[in-house]
C-alpha positions as CSV (number, residue, x, y, z in Angstrom):
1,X,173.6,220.6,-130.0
2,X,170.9,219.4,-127.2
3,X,169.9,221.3,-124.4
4,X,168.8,218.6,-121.7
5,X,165.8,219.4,-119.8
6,X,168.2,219.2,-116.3
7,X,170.0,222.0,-118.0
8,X,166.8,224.1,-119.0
9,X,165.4,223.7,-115.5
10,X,168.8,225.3,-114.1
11,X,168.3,228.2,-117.0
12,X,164.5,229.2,-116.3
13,X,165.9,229.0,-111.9
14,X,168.5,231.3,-112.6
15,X,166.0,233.9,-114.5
16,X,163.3,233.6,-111.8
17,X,166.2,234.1,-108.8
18,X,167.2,237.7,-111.4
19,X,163.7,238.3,-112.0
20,X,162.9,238.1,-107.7
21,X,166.5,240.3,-107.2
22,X,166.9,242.7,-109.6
23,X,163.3,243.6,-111.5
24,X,160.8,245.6,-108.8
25,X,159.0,247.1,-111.9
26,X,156.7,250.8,-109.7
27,X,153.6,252.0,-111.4
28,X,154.8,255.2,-112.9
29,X,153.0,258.8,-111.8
30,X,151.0,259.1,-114.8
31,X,149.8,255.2,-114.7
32,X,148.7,256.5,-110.8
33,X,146.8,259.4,-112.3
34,X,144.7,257.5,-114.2
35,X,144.5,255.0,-111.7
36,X,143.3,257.8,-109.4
37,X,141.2,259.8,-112.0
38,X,139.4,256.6,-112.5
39,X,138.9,255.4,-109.2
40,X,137.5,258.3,-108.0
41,X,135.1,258.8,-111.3
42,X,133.8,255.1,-110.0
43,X,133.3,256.2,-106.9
44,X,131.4,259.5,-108.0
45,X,129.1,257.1,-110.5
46,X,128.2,254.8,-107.3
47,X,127.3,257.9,-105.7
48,X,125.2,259.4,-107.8
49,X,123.7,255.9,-108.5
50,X,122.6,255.5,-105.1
51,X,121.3,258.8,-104.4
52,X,119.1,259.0,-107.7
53,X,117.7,255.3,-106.8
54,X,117.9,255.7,-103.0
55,X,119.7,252.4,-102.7
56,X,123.1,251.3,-101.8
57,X,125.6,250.7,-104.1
58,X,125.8,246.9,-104.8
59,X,129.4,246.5,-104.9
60,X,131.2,249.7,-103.0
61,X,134.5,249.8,-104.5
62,X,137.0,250.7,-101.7
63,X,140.7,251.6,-101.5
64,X,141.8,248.0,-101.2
65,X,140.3,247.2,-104.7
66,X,142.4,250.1,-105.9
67,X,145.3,248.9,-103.9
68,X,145.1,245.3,-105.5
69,X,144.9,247.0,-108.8
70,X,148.2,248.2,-108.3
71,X,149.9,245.1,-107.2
72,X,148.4,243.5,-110.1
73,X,149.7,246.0,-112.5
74,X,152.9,245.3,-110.9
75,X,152.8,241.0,-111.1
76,X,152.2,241.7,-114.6
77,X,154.8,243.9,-115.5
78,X,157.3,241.5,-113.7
79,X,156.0,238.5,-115.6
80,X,156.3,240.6,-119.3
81,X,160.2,241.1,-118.4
């Protein structure tokens, strides 16, 4: 028995259209922790850096960073369903 390509189009449509409904995968509250323990360690480092050489930090890392973080922890999580 053949699958036809028409038909495997309509298949892998019908999973994305689930996927987009019914899978809103959330970072859990120990995933956040870390996320959060580890942010805030950068942040301390960068600190510290710049004070011992008396320069600022190259590359401040700010919330938004952390923020995209998250949603790309959450794109990949929907594309591993």
């Amino acid at each position: 028995m053949r699958i036809s390509v028409a038909n495997i189009l309509i298949l892998f449509d019908m999973y994305i259209h689930y996927c987009r409904t019914h899978c809103q995968p959330r970072l859990s509250e120990s995933a956040a922790f870390v996320l959060q323990e580890n942010y805030v360690k950068i942040r301390q480092d960068m600190r510290r850096q710049a004070n011992e050489t008396e320069e600022a930090a190259t590359i401040p890392i700010t919330v938004r960073q952390l923020e995209a973080v998250v949603r790309l922890s959450e794109a990949l999580a929907r594309m591993r369903l």
